[in-house]
N, C-alpha and C positions, 0 to 999 in steps of 0.2 A: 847337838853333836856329842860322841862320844870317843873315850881312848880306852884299849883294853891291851894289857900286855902279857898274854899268852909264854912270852919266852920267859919270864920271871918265874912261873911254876915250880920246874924243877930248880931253882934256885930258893923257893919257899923255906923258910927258917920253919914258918910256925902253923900247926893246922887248927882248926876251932871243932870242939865234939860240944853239940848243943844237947841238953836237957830238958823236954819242953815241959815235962812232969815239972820238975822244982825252977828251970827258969833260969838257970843256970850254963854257964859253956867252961872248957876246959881246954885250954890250949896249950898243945904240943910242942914245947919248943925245943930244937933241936943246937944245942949247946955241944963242940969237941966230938960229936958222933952220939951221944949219950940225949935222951930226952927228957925233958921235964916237964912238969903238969906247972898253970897257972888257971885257978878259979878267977873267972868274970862274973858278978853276980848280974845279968843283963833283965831283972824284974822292974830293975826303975831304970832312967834313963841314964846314959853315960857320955859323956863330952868323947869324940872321937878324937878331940887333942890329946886325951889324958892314956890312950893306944900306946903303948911299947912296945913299935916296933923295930925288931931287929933289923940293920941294913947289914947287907954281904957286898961285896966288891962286884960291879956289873962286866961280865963275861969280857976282860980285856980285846978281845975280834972285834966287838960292835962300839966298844970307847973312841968318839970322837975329839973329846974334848976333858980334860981334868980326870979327875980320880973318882966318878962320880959310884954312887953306892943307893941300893935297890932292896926294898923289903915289902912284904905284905899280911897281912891277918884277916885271911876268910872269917868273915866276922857270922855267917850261916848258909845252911847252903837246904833249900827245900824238897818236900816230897819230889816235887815237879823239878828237874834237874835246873835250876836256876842259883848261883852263887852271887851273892850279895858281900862285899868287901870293905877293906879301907886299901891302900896302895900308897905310899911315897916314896921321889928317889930326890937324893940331895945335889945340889950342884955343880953342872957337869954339860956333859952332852953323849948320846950315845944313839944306834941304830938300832930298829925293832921292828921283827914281823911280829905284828897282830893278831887276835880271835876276835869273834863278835864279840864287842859291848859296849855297853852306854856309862858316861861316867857325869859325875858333878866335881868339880874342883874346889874344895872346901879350905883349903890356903895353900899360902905359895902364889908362883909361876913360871911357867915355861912356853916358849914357843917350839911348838911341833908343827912340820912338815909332813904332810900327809902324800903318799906316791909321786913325792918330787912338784907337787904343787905349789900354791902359797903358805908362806909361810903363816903359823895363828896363832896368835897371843891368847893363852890360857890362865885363867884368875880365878880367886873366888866365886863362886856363884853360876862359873860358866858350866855350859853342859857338851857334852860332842857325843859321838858314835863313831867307832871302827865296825871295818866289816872284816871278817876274817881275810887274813893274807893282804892287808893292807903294808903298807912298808911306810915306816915312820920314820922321822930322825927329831931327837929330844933333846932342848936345850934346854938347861934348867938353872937361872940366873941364883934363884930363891926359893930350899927347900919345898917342893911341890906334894900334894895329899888329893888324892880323890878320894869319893866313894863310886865305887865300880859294881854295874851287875852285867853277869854274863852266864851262857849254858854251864852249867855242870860238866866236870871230865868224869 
């Protein structure tokens, strides 16, 4: 199974420009209007806990529950339009139409409700898929992190 949250986009802090020459990424982040470059050197491996990502306040309309806050870091995005990610939102609850994608849950958890169905308890390790225009509702007890791939915009 997977979760992909499409409405986060335009709330993205940070974008990723990858180097495949030196092996390198540079991410965008966008600080008061102003942007700043951050070097990844992504040649050896890197802990995705060790990710700073920025969280922004989730679009107060879709907040069901607490103050909860949203960020992400395209972590590459391929020839073939496919975007490969990290994604967390901290604890809360909130409503989501979706895009295609498949994700893994790499810590945290949250129970999400997929088009008013059962509810599913998400944790480490676990996997799902949204399909586009899915309607979700996300509860999230315990800072939650995926890695997400989905189309390229």
């Amino acid at each position: 199974m997977c979760w992909i949250h499409d409405g986060l986009r335009a709330a993205s802090v940070s974008d990723l420009i990858y180097n495949l020459e030196t092996g390198t990424a540079t991410t965008m982040n966008e600080n008061d209007g102003q942007r700043d470059a951050t070097r990844i050197d992504l040649t050896a491996s890197k802990s995705v806990d060790d990710l700073d990502i920025r969280l922004e306040p989730i679009d107060a309309s879709t907040v069901i529950q607490g103050l909860p806050q949203a960020g992400l870091m395209e972590l590459l995005t391929y020839a073939e339009p496919v975007e490969v990610g990290v994604w967390e939102m901290s604890a809360g609850g909130c409503r989501d139409v979706e895009a295609d994608e498949f994700l893994v849950v790499i810590a945290g958890s949250a129970v999400v409700t997929v088009n008013d169905g059962q509810p599913q308890l998400l944790k480490p390790g676990d996997m799902m898929r949204f399909r586009r225009g899915d309607r979700t509702t996300w509860t999230v007890k315990e800072r939650i992190r995926k890695i997400y791939v989905t189309p390229a915009a």
